[in-house]
DRENMIFI-498042 format. One line per 10 residues: their letters; for each residue y, z, x of N, C-alpha, C, O. Coordinates in steps of 0.05 Angstrom, whole numbers, plus 5000, padded with zeros to 4 digits. Layout:
// residues N
a	Y:Z:X:Y:Z:X:Y:Z:X:Y:Z:X; ...
END
This chain:
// residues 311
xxxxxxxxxx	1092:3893:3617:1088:3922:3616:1069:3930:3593:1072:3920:3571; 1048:3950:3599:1041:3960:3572:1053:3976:3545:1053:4000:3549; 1059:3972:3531:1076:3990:3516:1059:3997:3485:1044:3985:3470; 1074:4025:3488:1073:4037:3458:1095:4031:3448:1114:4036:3463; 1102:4019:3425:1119:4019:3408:1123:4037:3381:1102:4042:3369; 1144:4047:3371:1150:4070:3356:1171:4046:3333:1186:4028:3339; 1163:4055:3309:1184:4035:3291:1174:4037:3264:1151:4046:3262; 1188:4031:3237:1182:4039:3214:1182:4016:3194:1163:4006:3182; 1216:4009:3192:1227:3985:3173:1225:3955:3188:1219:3946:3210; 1233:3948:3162:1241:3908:3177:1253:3904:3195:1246:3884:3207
xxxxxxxxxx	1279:3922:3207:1293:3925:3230:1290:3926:3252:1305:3921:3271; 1250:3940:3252:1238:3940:3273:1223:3922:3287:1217:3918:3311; 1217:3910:3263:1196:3883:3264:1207:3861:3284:1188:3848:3292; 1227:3853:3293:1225:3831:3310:1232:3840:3334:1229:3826:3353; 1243:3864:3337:1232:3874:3368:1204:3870:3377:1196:3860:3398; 1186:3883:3352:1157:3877:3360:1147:3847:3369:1133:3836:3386; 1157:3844:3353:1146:3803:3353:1152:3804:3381:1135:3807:3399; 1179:3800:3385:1200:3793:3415:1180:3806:3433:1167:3788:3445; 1171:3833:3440:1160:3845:3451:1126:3829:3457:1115:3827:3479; 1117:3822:3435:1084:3808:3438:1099:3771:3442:1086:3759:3459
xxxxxxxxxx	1114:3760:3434:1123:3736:3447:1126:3738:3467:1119:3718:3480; 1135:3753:3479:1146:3755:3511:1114:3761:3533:1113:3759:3557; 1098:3767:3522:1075:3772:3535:1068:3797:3550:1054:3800:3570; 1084:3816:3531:1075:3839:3544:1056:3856:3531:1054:3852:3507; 1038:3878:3542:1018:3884:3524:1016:3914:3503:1010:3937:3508; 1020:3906:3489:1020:3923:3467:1002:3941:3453:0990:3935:3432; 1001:3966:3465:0975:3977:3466:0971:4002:3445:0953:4017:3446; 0989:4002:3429:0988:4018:3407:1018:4013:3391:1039:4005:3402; 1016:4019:3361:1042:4016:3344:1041:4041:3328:1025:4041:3309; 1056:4065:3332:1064:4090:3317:1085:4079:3295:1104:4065:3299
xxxxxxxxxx	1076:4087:3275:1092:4085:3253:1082:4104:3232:1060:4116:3230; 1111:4105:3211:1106:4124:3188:1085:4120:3177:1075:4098:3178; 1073:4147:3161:1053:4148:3143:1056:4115:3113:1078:4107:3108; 1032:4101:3100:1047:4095:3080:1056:4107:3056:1050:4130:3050; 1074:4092:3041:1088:4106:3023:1090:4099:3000:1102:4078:2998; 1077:4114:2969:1088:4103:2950:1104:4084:2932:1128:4089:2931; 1096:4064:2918:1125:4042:2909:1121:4035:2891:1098:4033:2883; 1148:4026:2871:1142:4018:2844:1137:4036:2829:1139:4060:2834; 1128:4024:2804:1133:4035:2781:1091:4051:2778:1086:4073:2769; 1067:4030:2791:1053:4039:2804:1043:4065:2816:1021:4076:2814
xxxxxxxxxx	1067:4072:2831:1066:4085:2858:1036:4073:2876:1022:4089:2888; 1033:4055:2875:1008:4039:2898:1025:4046:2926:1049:4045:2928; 1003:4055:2949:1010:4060:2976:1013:4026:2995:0997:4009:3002; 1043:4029:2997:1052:4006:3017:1063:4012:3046:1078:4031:3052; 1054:3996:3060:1051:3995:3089:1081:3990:3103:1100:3975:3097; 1079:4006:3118:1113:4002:3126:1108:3978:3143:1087:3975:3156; 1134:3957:3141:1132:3926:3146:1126:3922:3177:1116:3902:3187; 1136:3946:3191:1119:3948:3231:1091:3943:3226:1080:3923:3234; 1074:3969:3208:1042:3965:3203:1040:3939:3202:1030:3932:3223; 1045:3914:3182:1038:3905:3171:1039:3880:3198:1021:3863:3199
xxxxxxxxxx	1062:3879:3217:1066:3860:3232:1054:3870:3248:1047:3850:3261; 1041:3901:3264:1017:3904:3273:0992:3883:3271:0981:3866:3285; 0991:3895:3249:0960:3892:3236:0952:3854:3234:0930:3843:3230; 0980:3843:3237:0982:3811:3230:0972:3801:3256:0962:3778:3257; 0975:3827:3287:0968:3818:3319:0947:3826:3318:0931:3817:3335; 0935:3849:3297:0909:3858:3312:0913:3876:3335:0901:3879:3357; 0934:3888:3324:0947:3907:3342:0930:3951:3323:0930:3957:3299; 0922:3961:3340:0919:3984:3336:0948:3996:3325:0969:3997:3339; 0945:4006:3294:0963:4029:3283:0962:4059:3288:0940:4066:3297; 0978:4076:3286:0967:4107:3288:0998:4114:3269:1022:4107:3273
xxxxxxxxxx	0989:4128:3250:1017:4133:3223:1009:4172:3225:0997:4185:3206; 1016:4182:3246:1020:4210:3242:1048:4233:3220:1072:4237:3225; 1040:4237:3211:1062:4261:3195:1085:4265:3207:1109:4257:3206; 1064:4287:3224:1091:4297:3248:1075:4288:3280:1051:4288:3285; 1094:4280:3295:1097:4259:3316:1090:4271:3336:1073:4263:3352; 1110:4309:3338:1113:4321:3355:1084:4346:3351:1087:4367:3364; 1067:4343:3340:1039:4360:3330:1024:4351:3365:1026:4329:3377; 1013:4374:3374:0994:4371:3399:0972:4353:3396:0962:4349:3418; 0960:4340:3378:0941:4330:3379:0956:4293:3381:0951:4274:3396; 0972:4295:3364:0984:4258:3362:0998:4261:3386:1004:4239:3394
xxxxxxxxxx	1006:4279:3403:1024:4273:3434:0995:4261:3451:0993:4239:3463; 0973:4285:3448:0953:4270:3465:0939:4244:3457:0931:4227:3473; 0938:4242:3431:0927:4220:3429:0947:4188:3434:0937:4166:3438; 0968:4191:3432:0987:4165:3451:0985:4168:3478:0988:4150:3494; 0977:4196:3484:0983:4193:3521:0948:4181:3527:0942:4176:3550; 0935:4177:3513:0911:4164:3522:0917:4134:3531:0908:4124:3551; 0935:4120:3512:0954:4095:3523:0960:4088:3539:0961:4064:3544; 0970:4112:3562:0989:4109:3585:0999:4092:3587:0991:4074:3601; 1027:4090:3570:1046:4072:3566:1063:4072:3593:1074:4092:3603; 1062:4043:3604:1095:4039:3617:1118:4046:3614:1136:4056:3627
xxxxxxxxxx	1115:4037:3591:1145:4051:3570:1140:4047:3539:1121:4037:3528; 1167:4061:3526:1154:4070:3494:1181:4057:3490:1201:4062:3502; 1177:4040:3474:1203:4030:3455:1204:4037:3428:1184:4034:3414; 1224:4046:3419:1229:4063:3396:1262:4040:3386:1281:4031:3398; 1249:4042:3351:1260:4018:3334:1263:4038:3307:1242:4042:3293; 1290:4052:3298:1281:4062:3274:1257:4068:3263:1251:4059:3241; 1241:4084:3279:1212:4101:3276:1223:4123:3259:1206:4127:3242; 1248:4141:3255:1244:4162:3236:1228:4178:3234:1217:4185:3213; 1221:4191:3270:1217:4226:3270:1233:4228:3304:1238:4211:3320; 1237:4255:3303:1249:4266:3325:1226:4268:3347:1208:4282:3339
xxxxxxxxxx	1223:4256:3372:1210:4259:3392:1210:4274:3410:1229:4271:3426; 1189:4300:3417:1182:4319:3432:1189:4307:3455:1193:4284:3460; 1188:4329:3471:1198:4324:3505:1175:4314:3521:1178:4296:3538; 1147:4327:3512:1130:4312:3510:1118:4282:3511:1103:4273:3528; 1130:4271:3491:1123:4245:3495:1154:4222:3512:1153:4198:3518; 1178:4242:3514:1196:4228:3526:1190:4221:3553:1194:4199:3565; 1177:4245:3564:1166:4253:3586:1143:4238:3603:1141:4236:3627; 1122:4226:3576:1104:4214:3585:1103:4183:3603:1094:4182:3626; 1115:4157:3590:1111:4137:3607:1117:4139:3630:1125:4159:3640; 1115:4115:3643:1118:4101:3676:1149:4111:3683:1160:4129:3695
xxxxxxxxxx	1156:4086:3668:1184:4083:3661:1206:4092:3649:1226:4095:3664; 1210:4101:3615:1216:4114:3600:1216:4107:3577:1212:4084:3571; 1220:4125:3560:1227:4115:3523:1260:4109:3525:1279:4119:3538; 1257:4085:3503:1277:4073:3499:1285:4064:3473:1269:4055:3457; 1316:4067:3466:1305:4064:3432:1330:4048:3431:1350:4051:3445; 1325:4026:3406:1335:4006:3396:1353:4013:3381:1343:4010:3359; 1384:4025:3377:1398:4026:3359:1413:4018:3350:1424:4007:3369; 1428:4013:3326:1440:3987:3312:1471:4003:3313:1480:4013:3292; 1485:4004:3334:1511:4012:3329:1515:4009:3365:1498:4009:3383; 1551:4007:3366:1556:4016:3399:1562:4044:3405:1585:4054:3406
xxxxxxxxxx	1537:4056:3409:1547:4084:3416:1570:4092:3442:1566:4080:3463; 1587:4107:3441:1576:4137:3428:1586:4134:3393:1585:4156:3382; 1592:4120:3381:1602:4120:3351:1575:4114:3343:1556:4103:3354; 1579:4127:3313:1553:4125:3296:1529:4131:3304:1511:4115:3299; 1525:4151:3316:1504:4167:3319:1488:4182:3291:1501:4196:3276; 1460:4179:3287:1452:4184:3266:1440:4159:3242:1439:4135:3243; 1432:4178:3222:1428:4153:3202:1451:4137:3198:1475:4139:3203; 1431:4114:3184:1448:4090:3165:1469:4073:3183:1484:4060:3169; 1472:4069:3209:1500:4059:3225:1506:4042:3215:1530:4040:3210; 1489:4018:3207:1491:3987:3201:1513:3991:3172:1535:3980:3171
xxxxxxxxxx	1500:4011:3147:1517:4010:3134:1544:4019:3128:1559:4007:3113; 1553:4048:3146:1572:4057:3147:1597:4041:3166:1620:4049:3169; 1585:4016:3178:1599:4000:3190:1615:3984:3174:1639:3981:3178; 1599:3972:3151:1611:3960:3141:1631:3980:3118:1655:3976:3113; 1618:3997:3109:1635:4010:3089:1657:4019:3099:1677:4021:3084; 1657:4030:3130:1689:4038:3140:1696:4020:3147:1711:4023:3166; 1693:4001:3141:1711:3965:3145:1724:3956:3170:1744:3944:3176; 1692:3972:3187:1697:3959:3224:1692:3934:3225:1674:3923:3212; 1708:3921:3240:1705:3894:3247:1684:3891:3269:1668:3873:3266; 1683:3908:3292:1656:3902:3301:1637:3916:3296:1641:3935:3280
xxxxxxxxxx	1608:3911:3311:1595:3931:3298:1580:3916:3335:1592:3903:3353; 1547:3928:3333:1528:3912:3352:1501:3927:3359:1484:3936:3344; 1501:3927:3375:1470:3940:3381:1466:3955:3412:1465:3941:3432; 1463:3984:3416:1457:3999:3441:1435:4005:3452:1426:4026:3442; 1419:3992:3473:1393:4008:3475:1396:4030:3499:1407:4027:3521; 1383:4052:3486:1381:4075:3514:1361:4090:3517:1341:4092:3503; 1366:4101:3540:1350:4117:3552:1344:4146:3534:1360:4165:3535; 1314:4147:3516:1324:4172:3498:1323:4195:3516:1311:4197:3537; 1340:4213:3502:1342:4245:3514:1322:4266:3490:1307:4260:3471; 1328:4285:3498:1322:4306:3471:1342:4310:3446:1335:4323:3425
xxxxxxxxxx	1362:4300:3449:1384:4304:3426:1392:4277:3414:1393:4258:3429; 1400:4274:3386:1401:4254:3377:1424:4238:3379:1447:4243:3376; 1407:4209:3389:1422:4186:3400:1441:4198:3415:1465:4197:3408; 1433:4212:3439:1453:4220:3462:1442:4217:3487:1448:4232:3506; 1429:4202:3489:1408:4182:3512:1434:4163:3540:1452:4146:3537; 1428:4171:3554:1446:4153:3568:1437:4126:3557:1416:4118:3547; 1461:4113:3564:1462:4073:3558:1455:4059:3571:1460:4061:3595; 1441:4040:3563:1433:4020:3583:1440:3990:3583:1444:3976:3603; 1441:3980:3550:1449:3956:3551:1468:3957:3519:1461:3968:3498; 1486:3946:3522:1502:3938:3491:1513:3913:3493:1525:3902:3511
xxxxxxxxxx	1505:3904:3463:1515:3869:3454:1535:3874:3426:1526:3886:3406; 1555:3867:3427:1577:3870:3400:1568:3847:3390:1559:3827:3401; 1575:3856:3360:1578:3824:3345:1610:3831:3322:1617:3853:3313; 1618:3813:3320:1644:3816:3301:1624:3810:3262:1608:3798:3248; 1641:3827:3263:1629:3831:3224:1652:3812:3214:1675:3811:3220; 1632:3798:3195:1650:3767:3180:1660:3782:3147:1648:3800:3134; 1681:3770:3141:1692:3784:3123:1678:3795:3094:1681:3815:3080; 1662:3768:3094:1636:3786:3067:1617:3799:3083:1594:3798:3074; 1619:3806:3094:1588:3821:3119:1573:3838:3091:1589:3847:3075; 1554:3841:3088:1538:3860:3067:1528:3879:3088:1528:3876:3113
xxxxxxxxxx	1520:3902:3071:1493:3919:3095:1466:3892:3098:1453:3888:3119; 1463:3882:3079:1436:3862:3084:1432:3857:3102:1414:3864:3118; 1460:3833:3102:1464:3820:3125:1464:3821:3154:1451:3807:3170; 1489:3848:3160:1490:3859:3179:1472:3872:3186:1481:3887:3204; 1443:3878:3183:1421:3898:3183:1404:3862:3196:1388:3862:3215; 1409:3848:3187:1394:3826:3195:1397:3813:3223:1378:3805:3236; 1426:3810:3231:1438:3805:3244:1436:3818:3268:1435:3804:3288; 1436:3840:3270:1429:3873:3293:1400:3866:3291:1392:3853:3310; 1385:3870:3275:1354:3863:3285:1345:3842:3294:1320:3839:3297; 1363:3820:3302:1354:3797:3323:1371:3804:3345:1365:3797:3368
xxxxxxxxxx	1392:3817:3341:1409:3814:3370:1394:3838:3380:1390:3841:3404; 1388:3852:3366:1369:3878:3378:1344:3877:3394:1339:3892:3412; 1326:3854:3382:1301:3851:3397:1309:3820:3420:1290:3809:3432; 1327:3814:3422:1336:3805:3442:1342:3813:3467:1331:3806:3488; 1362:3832:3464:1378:3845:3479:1354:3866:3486:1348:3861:3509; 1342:3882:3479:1305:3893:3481:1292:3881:3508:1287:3892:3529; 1287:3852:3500:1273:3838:3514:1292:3840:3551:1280:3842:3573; 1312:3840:3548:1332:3833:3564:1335:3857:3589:1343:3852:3611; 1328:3883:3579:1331:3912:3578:1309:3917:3590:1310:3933:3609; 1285:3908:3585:1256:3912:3592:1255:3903:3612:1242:3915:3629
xxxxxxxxxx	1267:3877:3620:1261:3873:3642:1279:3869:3670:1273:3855:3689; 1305:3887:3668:1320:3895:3683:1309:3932:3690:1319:3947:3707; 1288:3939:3672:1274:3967:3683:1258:3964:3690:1249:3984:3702; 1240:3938:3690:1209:3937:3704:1220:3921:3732:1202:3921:3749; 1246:3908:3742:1260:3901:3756:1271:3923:3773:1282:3920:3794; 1267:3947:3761:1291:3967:3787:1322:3966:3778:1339:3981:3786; 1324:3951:3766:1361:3943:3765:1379:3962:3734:1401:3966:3723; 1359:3965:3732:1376:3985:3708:1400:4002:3720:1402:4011:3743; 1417:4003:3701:1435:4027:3708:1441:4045:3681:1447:4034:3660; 1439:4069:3684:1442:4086:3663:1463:4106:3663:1463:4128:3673
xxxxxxxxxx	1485:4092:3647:1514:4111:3643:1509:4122:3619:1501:4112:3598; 1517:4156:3632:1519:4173:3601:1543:4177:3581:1566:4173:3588; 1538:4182:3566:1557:4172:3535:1574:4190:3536:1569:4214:3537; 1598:4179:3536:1631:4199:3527:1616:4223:3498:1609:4216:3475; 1615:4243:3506:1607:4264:3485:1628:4263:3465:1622:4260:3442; 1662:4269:3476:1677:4274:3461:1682:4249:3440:1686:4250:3416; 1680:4235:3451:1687:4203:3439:1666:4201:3413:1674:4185:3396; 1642:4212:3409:1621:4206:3393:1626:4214:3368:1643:4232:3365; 1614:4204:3346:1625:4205:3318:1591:4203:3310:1576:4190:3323; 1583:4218:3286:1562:4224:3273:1560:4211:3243:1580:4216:3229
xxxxxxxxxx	1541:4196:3231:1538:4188:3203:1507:4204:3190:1488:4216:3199; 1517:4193:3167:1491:4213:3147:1481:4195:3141:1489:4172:3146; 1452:4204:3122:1437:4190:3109:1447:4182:3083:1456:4201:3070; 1447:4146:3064:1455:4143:3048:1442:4141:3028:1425:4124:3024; 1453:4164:3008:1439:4164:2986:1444:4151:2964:1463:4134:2964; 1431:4154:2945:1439:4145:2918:1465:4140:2909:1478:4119:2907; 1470:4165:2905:1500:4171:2892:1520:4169:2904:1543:4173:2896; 1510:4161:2931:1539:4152:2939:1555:4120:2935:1572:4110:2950; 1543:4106:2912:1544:4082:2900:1555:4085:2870:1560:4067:2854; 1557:4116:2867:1576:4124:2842:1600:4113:2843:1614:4131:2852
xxxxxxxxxx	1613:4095:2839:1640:4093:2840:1660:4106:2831:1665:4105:2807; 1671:4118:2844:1708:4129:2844:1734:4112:2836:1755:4112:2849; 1732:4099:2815:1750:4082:2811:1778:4097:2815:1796:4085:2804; 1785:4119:2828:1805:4135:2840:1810:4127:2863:1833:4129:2870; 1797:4120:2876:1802:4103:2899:1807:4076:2899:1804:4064:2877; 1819:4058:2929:1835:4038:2932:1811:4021:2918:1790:4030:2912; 1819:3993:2914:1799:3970:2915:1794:3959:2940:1777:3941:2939; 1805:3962:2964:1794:3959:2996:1771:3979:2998:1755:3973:3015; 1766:4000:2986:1756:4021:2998:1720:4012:2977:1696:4014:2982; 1735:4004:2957:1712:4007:2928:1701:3985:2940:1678:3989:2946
xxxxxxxxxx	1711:3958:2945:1703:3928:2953:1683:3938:2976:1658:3936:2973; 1692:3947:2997:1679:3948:3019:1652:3974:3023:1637:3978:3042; 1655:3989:2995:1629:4003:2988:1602:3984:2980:1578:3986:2986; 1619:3961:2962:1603:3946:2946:1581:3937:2962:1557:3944:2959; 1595:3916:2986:1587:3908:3006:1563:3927:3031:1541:3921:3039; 1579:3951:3036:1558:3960:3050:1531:3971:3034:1509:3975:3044; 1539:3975:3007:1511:3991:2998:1496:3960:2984:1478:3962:2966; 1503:3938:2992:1488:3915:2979:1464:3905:3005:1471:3892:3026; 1438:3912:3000:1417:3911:2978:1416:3935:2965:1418:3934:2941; 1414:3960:2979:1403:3978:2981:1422:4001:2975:1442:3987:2982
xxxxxxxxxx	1435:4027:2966:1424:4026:2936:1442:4021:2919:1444:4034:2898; 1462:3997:2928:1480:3988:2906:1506:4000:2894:1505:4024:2900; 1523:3996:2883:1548:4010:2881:1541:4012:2856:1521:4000:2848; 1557:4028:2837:1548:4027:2809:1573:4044:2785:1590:4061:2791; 1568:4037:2769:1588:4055:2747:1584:4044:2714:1571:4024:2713; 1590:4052:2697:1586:4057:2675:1599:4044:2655:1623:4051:2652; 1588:4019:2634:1590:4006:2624:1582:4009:2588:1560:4002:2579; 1601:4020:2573:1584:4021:2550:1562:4028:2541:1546:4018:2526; 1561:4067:2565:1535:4080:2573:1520:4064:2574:1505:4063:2554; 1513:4040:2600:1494:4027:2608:1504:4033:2639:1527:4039:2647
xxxxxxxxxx	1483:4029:2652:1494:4032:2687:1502:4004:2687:1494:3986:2671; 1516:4001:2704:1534:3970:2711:1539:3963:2737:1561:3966:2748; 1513:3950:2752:1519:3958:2781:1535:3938:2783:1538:3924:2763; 1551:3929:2810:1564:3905:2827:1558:3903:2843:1549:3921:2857; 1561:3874:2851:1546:3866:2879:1556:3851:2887:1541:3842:2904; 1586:3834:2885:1602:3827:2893:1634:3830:2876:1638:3833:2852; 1649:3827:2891:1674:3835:2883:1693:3820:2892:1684:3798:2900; 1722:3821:2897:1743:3810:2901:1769:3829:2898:1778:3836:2876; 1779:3837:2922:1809:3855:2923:1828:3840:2904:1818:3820:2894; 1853:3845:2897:1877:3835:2887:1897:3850:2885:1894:3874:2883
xxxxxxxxxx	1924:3838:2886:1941:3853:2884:1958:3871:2861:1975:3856:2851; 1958:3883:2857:1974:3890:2822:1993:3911:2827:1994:3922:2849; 2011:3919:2803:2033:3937:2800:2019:3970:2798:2031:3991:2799; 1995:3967:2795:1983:3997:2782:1993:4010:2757:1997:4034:2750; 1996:3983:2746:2007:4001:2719:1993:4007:2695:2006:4014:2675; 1960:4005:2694:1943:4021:2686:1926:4035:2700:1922:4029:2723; 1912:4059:2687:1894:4080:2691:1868:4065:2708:1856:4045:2700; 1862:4080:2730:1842:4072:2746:1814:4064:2733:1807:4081:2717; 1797:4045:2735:1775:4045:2718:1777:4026:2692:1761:4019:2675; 1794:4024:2694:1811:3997:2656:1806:3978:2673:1810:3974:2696
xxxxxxxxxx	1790:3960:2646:1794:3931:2653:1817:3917:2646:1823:3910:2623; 1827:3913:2665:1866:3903:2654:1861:3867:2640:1875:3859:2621; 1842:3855:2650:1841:3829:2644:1808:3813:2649:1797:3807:2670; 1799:3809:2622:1776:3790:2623:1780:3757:2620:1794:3749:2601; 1769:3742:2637:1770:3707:2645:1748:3705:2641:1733:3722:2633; 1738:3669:2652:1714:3661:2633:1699:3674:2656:1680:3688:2650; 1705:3672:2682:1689:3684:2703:1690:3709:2713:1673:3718:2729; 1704:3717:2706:1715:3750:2723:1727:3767:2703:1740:3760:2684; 1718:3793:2714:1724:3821:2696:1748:3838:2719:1742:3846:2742; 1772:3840:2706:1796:3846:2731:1794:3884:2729:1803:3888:2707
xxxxxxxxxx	1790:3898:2736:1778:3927:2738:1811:3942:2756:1813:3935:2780; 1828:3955:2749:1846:3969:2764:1832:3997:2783:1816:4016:2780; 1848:3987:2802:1831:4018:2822:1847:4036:2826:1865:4031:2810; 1853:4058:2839:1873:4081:2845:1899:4060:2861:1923:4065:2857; 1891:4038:2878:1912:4024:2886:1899:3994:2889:1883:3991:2908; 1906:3973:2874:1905:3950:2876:1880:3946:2846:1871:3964:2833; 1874:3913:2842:1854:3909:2829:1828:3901:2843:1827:3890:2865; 1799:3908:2825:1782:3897:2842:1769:3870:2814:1760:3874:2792; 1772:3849:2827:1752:3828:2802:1726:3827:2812:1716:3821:2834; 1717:3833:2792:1676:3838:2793:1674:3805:2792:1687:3790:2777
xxxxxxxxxx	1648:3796:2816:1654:3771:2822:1614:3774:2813:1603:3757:2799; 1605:3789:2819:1573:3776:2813:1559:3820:2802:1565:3840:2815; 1545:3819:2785:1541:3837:2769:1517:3851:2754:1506:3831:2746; 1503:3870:2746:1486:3866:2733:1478:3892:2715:1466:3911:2726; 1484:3893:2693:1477:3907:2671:1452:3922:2667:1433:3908:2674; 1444:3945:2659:1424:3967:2654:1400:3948:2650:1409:3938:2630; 1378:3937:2653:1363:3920:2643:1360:3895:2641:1341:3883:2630; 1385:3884:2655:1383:3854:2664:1391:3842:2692:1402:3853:2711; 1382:3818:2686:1383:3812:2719:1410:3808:2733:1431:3810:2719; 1412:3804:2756:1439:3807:2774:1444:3786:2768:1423:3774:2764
xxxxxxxxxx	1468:3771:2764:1471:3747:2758:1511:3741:2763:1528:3760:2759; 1517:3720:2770:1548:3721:2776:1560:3727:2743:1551:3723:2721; 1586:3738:2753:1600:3744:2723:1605:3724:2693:1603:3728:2669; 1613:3706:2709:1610:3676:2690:1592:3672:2674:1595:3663:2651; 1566:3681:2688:1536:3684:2672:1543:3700:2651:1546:3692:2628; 1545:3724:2659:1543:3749:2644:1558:3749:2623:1548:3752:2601; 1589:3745:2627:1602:3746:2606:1598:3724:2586:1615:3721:2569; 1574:3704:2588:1566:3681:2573:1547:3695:2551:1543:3683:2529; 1534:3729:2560:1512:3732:2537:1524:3770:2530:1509:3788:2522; 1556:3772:2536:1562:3796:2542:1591:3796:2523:1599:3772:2521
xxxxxxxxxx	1608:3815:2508:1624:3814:2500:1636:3837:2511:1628:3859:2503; 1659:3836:2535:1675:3858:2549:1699:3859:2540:1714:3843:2550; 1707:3873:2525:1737:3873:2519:1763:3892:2541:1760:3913:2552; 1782:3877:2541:1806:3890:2555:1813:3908:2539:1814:3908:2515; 1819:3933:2562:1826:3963:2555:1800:3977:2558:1804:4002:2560; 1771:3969:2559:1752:3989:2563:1749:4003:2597:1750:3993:2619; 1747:4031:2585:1736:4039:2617:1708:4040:2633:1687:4047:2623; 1712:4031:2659:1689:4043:2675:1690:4063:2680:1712:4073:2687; 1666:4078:2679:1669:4110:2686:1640:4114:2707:1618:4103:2707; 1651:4133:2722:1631:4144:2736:1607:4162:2717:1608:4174:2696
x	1587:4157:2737:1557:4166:2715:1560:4200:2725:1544:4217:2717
END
């Protein structure tokens, strides 16, 4: 099939690949503008461009998507179909409208749940055991596309966002491949999504890696995890930020104040939560590198009874 493809991050990137491995022809790649980075601010290429540009594939990085002039200039393409991969703009009726076949978009959750930003990570942070990947048929409203194909995967007990973001982007451009050609086949079937059943997530910011040491250590542990790479859980160390990046639940009486370190070992810092303990298993201080605790507390002096506090 000829296709336009729509896509932004790393997540998108091996649908593409999958898509030009498979031998189909790829006749344009829409992606975001580039963007600022570092301490620099030098303009970097969002990692789709860059796996474009590695085929010798034509880029087009418009602003806004849905502007009259970037609708006509993709429909010069006359795409078979448009596959859409975390691209990150809302698509006019316009270009839904345009291919053979239809637009179809790659999303990293089993809808109808988790509709919206971030799915991969709010999966893990609400401490679902499965998670997987839906591709559908887009509509005009978000991720409310009838369904076409879904693959589950079970989340392993350390699952990170990293990980699980890694994991969905191969089962994703798999299951892609799989999807494409049960529609260039005729054999598709497209069931529409339980409305009521559907559940909505936001975009994750910063501060939502402030830690609440008011809350459980299931709840704090499994923040850690979902906001690990990206943007990390964090709290306050001897007014230094003190992020974590891995941890360990435990059981305790709660018989100190949330945020106390009840007990320091040669490896681990034991931290009390609103219910249970959490031991900081790998860590990293205002200005130095991430490094497991063992490390740290080798060039660090933490005493029992100090608090973590939220910034």
């Amino acid at each position: 099939m000829r296709v336009v493809f729509m896509g932004t991050p790393d997540f998108a990137v091996p649908c593409l690949e999958k898509i030009i491995e498979k031998g189909h022809e790829v006749a344009l790649v829409v992606t975001q503008p580039d963007k600022p980075k570092g301490r620099g601010k030098n303009l970097c290429y969002p990692p789709v461009k860059e796996c474009a540009l590695a085929h010798n594939i034509e880029v087009f990085q418009p602003r806004r998507v849905k502007e009259t002039e970037c609708v006509e200039y993709i429909a010069k393409y006359s795409p078979d179909i448009i596959v859409v991969a975390a691209f990150g703009q809302i698509l006019p009726k316009s270009i839904l409208d345009m291919p053979k076949y239809c637009c179809i978009n790659v999303h990293a959750s089993l809808l109808p749940k988790y509709r919206g930003a971030a799915p991969i990570q709010w999966a893990v942070i609400n401490g679902d055991e499965v998670s997987g990947v839906t591709i559908m048929k887009m509509g005009e409203g978000l991720d409310t596309g009838d369904i076409i194909t879904k693959r589950e995967i079970r989340l392993a007990e350390d699952e990170t966002g990293g990980s699980l973001f890694d994991k969905l982007a191969n089962v994703g451009a798999d299951l892609l491949i799989e999807t494409m050609d049960i529609i260039e086949d005729g054999k598709a079937v497209f069931t529409p999504q339980d409305n009521e059943a559907a559940t909505h997530t936001s975009m994750i910011k910063k501060d939502l890696g402030n830690i609440n040491w008011d809350k459980s250590a299931i709840e704090i542990e499994r923040l850690i995890r979902g906001l690990n790479p990206w943007p990390s859980a964090y709290t306050l160390l001897d007014q230094k930020t003190f992020k974590i990046w891995k941890a360990q639940v435990e059981e305790s009486a709660n018989e100190y104040e949330p945020g106390c370190i009840i007990e320091v070992t040669k490896d681990t810092i034991k931290v009390q939560t609103g219910d249970g303990v959490l031991a900081l298993q790998e860590v990293q201080l205002q200005g130095k590198k991430r490094m497991d605790t063992a490390s740290f507390l080798r060039g660090y002096d933490v005493k029992e009874g100090t608090f973590l506090k939220r910034i």
